[in-house]
ROSE-4610 file (N, C-alpha, C; in Angstrom, 1 decimal, always signed):
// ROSE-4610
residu = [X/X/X/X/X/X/X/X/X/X/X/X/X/X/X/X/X/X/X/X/X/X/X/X/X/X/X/X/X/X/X/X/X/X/X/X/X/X/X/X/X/X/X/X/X/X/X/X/X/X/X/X/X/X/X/X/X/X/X/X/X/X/X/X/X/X/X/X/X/X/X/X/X/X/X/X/X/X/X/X/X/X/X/X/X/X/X/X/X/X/X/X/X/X/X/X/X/X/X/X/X/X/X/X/X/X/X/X/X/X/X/X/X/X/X/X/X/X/X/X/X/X/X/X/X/X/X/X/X/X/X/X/X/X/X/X/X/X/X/X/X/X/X/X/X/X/X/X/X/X/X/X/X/X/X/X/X/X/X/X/X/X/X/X/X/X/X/X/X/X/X/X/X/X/X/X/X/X/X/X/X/X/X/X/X/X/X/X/X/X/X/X/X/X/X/X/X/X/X/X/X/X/X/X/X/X/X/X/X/X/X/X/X/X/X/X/X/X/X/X/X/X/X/X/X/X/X/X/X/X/X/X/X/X/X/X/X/X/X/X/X/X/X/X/X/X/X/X/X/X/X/X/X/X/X/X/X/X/X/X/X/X/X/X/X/X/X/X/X/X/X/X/X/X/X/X/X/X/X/X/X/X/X/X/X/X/X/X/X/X/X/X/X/X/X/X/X/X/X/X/X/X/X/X/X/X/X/X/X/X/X/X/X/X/X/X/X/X/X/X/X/X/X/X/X/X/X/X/X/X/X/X/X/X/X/X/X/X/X/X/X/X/X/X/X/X/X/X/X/X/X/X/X/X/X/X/X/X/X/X/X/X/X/X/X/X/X/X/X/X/X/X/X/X/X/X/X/X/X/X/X/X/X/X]
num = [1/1/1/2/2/2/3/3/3/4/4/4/5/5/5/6/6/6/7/7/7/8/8/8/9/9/9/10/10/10/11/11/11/12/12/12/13/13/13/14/14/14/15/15/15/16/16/16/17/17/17/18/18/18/19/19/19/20/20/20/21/21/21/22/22/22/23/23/23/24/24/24/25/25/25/26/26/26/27/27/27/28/28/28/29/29/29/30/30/30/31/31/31/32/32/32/33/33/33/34/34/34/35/35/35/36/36/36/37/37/37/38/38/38/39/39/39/40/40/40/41/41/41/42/42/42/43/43/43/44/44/44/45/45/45/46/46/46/47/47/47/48/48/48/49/49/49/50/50/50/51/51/51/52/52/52/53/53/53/54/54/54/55/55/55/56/56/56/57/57/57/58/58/58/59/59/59/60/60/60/61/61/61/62/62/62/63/63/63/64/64/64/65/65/65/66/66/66/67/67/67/68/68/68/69/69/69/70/70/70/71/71/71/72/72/72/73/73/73/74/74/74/75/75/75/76/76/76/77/77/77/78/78/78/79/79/79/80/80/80/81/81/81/82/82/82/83/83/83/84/84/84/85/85/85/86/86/86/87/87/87/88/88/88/89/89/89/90/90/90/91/91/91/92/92/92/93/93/93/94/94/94/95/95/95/96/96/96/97/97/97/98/98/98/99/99/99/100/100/100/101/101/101/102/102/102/103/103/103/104/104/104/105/105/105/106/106/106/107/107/107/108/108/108/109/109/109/110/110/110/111/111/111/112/112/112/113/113/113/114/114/114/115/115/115/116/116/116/117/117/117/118/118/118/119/119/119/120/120/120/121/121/121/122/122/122/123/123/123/124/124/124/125/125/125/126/126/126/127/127/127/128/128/128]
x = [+131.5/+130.0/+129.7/+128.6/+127.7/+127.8/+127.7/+127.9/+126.2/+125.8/+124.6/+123.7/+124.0/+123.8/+123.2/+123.7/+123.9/+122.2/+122.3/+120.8/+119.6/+119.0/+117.2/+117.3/+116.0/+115.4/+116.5/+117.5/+118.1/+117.8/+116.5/+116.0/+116.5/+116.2/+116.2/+117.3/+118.1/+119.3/+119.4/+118.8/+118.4/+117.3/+116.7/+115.6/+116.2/+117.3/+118.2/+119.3/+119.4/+120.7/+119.8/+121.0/+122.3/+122.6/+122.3/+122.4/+123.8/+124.6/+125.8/+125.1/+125.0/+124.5/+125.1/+125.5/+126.5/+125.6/+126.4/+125.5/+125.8/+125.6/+126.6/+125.4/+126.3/+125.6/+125.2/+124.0/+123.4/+122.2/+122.9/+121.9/+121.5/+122.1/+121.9/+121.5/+120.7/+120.0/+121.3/+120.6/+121.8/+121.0/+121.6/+121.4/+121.5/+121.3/+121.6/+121.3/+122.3/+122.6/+122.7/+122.1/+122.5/+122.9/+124.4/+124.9/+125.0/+124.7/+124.4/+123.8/+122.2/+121.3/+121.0/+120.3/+120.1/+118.8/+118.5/+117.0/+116.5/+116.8/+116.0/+117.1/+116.2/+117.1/+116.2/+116.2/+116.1/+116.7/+115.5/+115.4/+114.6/+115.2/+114.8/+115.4/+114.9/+115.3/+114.7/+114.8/+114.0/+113.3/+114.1/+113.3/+112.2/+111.4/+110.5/+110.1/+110.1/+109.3/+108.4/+108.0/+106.9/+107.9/+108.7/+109.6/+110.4/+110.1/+111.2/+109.9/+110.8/+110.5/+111.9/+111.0/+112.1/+111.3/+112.2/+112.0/+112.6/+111.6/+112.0/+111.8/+113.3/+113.6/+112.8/+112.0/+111.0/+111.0/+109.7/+109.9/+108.3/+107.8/+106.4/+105.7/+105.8/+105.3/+105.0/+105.7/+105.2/+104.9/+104.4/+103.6/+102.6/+101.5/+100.3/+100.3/+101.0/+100.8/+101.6/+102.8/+103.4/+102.0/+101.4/+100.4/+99.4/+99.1/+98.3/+98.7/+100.0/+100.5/+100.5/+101.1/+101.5/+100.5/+99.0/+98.3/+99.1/+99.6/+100.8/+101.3/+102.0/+103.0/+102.4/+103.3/+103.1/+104.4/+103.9/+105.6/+105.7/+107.2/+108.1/+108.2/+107.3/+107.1/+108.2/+109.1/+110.4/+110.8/+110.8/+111.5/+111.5/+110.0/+109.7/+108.9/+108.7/+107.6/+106.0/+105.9/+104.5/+104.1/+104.9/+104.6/+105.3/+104.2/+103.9/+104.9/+105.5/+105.7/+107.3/+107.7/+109.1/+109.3/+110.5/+110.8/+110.7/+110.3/+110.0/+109.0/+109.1/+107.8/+108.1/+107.6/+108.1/+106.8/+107.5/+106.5/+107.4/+106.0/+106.5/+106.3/+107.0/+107.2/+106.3/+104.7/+103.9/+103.2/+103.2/+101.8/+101.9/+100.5/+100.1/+101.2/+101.6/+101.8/+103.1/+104.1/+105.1/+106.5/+106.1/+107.5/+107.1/+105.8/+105.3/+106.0/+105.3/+105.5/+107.2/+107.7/+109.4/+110.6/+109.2/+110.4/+109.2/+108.2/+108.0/+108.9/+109.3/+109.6/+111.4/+111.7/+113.1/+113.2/+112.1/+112.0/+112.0/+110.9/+110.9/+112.8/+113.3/+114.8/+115.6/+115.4/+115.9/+115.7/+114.1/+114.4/+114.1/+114.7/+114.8/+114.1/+113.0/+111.9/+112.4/+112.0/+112.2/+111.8/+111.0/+109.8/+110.8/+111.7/+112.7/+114.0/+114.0/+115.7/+116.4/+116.8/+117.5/+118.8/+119.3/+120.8/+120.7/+121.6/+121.9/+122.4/+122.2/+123.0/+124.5/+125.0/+127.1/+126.6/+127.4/+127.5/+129.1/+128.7/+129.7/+131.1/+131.7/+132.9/+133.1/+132.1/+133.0/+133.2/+132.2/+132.5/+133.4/+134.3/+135.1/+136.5]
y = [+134.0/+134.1/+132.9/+132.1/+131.3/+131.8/+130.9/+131.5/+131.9/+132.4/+133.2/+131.8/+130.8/+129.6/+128.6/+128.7/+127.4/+128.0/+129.3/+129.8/+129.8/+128.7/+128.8/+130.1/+130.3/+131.8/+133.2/+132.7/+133.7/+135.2/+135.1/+136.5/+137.3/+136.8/+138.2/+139.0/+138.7/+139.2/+140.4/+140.2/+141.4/+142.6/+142.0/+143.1/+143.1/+142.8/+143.5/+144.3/+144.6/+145.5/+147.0/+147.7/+147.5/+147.5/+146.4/+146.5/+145.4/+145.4/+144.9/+143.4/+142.7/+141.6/+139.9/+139.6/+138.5/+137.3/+136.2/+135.2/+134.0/+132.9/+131.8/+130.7/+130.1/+128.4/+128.1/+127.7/+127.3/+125.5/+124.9/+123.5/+123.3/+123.4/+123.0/+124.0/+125.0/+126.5/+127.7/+128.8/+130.0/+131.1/+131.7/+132.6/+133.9/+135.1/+136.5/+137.2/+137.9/+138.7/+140.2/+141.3/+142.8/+143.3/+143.7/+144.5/+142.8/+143.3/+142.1/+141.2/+141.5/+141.1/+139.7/+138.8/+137.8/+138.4/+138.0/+138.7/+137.3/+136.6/+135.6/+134.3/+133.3/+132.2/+131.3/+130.7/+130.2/+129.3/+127.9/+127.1/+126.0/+125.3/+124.3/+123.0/+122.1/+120.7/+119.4/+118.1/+117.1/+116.7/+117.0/+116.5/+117.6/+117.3/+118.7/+119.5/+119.2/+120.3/+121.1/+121.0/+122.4/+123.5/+122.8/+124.2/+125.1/+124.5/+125.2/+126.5/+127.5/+128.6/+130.1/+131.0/+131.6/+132.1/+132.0/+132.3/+133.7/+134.3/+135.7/+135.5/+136.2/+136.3/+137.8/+137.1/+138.0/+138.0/+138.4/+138.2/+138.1/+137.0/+136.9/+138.8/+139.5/+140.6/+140.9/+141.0/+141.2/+140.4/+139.4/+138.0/+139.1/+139.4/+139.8/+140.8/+141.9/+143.3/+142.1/+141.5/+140.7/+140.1/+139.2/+138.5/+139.4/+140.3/+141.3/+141.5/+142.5/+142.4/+141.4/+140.0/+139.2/+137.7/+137.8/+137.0/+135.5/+135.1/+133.6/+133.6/+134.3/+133.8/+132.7/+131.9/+130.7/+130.5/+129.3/+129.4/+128.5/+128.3/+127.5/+126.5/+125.4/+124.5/+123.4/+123.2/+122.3/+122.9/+123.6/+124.4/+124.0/+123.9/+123.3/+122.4/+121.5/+120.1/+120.3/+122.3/+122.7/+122.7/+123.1/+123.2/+124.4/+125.3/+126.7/+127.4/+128.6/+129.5/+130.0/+130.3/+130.3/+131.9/+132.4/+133.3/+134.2/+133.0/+132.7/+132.8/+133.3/+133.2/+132.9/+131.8/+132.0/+132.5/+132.6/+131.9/+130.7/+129.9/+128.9/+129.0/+127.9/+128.0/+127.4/+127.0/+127.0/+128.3/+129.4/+130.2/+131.1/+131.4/+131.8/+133.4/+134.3/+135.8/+135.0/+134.0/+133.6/+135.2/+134.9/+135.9/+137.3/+137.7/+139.4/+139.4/+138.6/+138.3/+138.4/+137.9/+137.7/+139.6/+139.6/+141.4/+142.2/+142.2/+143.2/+142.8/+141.9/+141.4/+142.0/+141.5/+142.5/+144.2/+144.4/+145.9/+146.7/+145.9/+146.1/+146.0/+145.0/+144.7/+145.7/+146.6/+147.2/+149.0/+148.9/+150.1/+150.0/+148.9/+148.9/+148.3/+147.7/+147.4/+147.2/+147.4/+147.3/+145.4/+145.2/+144.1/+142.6/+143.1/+142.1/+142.1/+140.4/+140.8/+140.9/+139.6/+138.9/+139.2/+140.1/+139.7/+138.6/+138.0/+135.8/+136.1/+134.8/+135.2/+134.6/+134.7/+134.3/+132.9/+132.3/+130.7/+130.9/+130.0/+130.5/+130.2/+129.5/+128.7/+130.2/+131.0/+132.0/+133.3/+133.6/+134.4/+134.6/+133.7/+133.2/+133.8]
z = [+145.1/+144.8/+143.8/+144.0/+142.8/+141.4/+140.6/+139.5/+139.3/+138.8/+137.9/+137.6/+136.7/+136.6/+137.4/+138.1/+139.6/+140.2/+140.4/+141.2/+140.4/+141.6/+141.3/+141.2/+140.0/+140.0/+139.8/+139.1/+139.2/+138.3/+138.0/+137.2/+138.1/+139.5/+140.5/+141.0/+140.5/+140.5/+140.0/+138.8/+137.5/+138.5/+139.6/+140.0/+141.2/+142.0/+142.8/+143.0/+141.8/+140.8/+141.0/+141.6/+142.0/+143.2/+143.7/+145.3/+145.4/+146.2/+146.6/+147.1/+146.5/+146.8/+146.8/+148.2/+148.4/+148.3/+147.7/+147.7/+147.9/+148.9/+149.7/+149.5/+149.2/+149.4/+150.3/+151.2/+152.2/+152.1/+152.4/+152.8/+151.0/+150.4/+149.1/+148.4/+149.0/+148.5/+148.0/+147.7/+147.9/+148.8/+149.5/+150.5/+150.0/+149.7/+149.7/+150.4/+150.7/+151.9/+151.3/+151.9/+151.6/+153.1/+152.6/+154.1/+154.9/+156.0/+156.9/+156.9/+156.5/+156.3/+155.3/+155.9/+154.9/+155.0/+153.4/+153.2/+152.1/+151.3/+150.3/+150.8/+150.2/+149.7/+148.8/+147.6/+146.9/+146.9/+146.1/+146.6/+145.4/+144.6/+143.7/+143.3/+144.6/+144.5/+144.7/+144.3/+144.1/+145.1/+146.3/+147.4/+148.2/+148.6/+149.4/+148.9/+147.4/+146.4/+147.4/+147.9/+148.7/+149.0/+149.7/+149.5/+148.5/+147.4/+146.1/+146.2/+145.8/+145.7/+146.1/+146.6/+146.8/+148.2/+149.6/+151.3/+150.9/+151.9/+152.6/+153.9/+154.3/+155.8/+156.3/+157.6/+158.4/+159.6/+160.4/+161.1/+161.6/+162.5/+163.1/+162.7/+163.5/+163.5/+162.5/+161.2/+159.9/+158.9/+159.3/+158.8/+158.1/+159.2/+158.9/+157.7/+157.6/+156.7/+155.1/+155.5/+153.9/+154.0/+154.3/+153.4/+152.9/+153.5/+152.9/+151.4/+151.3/+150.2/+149.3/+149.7/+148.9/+149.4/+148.5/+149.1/+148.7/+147.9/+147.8/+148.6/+149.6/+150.7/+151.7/+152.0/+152.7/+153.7/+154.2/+155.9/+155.3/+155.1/+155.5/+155.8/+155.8/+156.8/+157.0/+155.9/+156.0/+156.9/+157.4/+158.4/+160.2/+160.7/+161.3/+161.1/+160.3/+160.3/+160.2/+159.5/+160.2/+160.8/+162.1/+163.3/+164.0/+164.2/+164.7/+163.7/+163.5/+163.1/+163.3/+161.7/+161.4/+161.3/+161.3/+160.5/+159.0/+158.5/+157.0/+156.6/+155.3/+154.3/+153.3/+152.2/+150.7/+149.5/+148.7/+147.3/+146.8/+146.4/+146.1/+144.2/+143.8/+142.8/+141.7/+142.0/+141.4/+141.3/+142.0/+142.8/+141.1/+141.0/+139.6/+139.8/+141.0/+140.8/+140.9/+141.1/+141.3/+141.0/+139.3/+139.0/+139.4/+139.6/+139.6/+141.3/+142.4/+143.6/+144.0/+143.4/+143.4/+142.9/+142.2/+141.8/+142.5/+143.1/+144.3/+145.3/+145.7/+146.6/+146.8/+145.4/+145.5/+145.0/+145.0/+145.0/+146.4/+147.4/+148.8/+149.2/+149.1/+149.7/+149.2/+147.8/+147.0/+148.1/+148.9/+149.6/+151.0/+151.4/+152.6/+153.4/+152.7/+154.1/+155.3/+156.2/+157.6/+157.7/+156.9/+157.1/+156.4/+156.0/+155.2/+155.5/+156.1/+156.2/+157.6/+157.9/+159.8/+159.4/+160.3/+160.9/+161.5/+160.9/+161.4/+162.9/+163.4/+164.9/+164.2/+164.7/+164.7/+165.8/+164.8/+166.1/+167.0/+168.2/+168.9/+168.3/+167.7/+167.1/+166.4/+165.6/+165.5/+165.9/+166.9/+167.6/+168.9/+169.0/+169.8/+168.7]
């Protein structure tokens, strides 16, 4: 696991306790996973600042009801170039509800939302 240190934003850790929470280096980010599930990744680096913030893993279908809730959420757009619609939603790391936004956010993961949170597919190399 990352040290405590190393992670952007790592308050949240403190508002995902006590959830069994794994947490892997991904594309310069860190990824957290509950159970199976990847559900955040955080994200604070020089290049692409629009994306620093912290992503939640979603899905199209519940775009609509999360922005409800969380009028800051925004796509992803490093993701695809801004072009049509990701899995993703973040806050980013200017938005005025930034830190309030971030521990609802792991409160929802904390009871389960249905609305948070991909099983990754397995690439084939290791599902073989």
């Amino acid at each position: 696991m990352a040290r405590k240190a190393q992670i952007a934003f790592d308050f949240i850790l403190d508002y995902l306790h006590p959830l069994d929470v794994r947490i892997k280096p991904m594309f310069g980010c860190h990824a957290f996973y509950v159970n199976e599930k990847i559900v955040l990744v955080t994200r604070k680096k020089d290049n692409h600042q629009e994306a620093n913030g912290i992503w939640i893993a979603t899905s199209p279908e519940h775009h609509a009801s999360l922005n409800r809730q969380f009028p800051s959420f925004e796509p992803v757009s490093i993701l695809n170039e801004g072009k049509g619609e990701t899995n993703w939603r973040m806050i980013h790391e200017s938005a005025d509800d930034f830190e309030e936004s971030a521990i609802r956010i792991c409160e929802l993961v904390k009871q389960g939302d249905v609305r948070i949170g991909k099983i990754p597919k397995r690439s084939m190399k290791r599902a073989k």
